[in-house]
C-alpha positions as CSV (number, residue, x, y, z in Angstrom):
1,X,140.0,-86.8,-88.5
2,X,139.2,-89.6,-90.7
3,X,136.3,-89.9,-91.9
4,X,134.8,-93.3,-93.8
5,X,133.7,-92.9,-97.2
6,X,132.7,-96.4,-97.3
7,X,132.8,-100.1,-96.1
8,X,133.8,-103.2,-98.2
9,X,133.6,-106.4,-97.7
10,X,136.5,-108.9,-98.9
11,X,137.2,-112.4,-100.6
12,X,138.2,-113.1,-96.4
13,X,134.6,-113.3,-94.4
14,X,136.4,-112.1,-91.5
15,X,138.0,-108.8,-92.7
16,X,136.4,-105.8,-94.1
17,X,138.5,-102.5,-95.6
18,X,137.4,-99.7,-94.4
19,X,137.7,-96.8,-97.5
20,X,138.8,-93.2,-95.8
21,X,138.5,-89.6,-97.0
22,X,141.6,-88.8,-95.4
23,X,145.4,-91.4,-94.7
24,X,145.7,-93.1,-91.2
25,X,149.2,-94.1,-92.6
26,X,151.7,-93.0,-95.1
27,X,153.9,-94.7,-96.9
28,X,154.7,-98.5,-96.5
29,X,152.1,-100.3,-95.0
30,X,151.5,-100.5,-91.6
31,X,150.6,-104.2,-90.3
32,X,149.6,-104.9,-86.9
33,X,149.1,-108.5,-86.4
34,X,148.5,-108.3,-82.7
35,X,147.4,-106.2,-79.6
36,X,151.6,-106.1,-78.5
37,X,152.6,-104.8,-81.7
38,X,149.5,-102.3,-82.3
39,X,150.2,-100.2,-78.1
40,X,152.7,-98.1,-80.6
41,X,150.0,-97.0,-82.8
42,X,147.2,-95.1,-81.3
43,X,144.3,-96.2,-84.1
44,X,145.7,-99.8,-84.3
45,X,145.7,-100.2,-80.1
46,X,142.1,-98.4,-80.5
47,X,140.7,-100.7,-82.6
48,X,142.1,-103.9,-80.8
49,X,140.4,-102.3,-77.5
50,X,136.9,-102.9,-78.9
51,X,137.2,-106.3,-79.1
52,X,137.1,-109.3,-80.9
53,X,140.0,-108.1,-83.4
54,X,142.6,-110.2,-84.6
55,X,144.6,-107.7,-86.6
56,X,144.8,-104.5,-88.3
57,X,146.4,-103.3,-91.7
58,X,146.5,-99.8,-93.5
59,X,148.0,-98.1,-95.9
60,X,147.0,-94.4,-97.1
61,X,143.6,-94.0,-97.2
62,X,142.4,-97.3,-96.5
63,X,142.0,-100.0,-93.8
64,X,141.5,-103.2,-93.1
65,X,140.1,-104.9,-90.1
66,X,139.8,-108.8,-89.2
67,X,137.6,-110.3,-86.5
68,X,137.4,-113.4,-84.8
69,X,134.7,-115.8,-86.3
70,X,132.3,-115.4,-82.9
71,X,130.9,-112.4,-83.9
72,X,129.2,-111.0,-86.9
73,X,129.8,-107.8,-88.8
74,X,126.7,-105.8,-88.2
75,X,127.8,-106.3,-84.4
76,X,131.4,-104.9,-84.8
77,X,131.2,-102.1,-87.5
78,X,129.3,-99.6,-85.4
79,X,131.6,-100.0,-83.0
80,X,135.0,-100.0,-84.9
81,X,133.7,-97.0,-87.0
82,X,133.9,-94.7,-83.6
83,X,137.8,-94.7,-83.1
84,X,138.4,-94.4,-86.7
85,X,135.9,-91.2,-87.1
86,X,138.0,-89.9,-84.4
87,X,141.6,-90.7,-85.1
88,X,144.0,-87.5,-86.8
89,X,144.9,-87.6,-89.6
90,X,148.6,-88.8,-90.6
91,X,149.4,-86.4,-93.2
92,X,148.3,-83.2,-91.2
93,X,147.2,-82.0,-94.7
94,X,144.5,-81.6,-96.8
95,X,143.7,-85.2,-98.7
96,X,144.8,-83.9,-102.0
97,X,148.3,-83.0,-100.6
98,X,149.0,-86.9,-100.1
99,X,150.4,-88.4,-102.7
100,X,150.7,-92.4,-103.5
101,X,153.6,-94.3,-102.5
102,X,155.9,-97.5,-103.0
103,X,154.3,-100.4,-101.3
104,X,157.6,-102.5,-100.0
105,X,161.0,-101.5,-100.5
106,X,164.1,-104.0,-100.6
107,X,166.1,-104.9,-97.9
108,X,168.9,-106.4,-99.6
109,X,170.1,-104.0,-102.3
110,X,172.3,-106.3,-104.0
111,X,170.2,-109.4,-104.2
112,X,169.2,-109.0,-107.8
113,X,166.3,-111.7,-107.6
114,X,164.5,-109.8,-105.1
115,X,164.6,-106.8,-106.9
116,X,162.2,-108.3,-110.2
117,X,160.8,-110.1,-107.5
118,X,159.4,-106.7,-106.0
119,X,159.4,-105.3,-109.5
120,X,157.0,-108.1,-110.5
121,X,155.0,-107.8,-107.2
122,X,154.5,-104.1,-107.3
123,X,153.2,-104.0,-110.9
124,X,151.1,-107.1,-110.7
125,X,149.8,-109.0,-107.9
126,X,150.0,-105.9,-104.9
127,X,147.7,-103.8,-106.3
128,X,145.2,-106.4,-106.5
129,X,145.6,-107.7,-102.6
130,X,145.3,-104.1,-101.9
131,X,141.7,-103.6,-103.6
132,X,140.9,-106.1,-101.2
133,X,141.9,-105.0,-98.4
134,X,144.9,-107.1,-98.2
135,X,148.7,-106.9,-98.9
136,X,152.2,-109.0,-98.7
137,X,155.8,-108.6,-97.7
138,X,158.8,-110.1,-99.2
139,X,160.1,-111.6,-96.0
140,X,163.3,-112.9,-97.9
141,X,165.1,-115.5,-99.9
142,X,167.1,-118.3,-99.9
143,X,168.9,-120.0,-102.7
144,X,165.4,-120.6,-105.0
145,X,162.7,-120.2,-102.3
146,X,161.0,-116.5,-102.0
147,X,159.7,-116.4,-98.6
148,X,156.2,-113.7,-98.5
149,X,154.1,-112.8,-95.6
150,X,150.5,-111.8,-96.3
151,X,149.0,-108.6,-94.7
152,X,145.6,-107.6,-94.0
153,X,142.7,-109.2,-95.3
154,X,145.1,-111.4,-96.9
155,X,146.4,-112.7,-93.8
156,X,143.9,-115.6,-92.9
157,X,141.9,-115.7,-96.1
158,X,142.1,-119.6,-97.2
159,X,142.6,-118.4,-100.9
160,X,145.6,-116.6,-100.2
161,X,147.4,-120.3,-99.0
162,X,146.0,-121.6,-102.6
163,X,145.2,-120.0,-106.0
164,X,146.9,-116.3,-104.9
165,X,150.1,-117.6,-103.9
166,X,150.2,-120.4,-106.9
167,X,149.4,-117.3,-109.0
168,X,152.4,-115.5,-107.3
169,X,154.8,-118.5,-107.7
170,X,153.5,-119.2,-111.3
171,X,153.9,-115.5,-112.6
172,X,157.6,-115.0,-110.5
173,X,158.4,-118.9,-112.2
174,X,157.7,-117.2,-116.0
175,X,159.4,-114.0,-115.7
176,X,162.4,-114.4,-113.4
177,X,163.2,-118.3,-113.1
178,X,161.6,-121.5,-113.7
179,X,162.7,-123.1,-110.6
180,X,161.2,-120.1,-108.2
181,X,159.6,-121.7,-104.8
182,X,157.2,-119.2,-103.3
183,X,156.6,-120.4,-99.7
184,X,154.3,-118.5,-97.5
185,X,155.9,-117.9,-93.6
């Protein structure tokens, strides 16, 4: 069962990241942006049934919840904290035993472009998102436009629309090509 080591708050007022002794998912990240998608995932469909949640995104040993605006933190924590406490454990294994992994992988195996794209995202900008709660995918590309969906606390934070995905867009503009479009779907 996972236990919570701690709760932090992110850049998003309406998402917090919940910080876990043990994994609640391995491997790529798991994003559930709404109550359909999360009835396959017995922590994700938990959490929705407390209420006022708008999505849910984890990745190892860490969380990340966002709430509606109607309702305030101290309100909800206590009561998101129970299913978690009581949820198994996805590695079946000690916490030491789980080892860190890629966070996306590449669709298109051929598409050169996306594959500094990731390289770029994965040694840059991911980890960051991730420390607060938050992540992206490459969704895909087209000609010079890199299409990204953010992830977690990421997901309706207003600076993700601004100075994150400039930041993306600048940094993918330098290395790979000046002409790079990073558009947000």
């Amino acid at each position: 069962m996972p236990k919570i080591s701690e709760i932090e708050y992110t850049p998003n007022p309406n998402a917090v990241k919940f910080l876990l002794k043990e994994p609640v998912a391995l491997g790529f990240p798991k994003s559930f942006p709404s109550v359909e998608i999360a009835q396959s995932h017995d922590l994700a469909k938990a959490l929705f049934e407390v209420g006022h949640v708008v999505s849910v995104f984890m990745q190892d040993k860490w969380l990340t919840v966002t709430k509606t605006e109607d309702v305030k933190w101290p309100d909800l924590l206590p009561k998101l904290a129970a299913p978690i406490r009581i949820a198994p454990s996805a590695s079946g294994k000690p916490s030491e035993a789980v080892t860190r992994h890629e966070f996306s992988k590449i669709n298109d195996e051929n598409d050169e472009v996306l594959k500094k794209v990731h390289a770029i995202l994965e040694a840059s900008i991911l980890p960051a998102l991730a420390a607060d709660g938050g992540g992206l995918e490459v969704v895909g590309r087209v000609d010079k436009q890199v299409m990204i969906r953010y992830q977690g606390a990421c997901n309706s934070c207003p600076s993700s629309l601004t100075g994150t995905l400039t930041a993306i867009e600048g940094m993918l503009q330098k290395e790979i090509d000046p002409e790079l479009v990073v558009i947000s779907v």
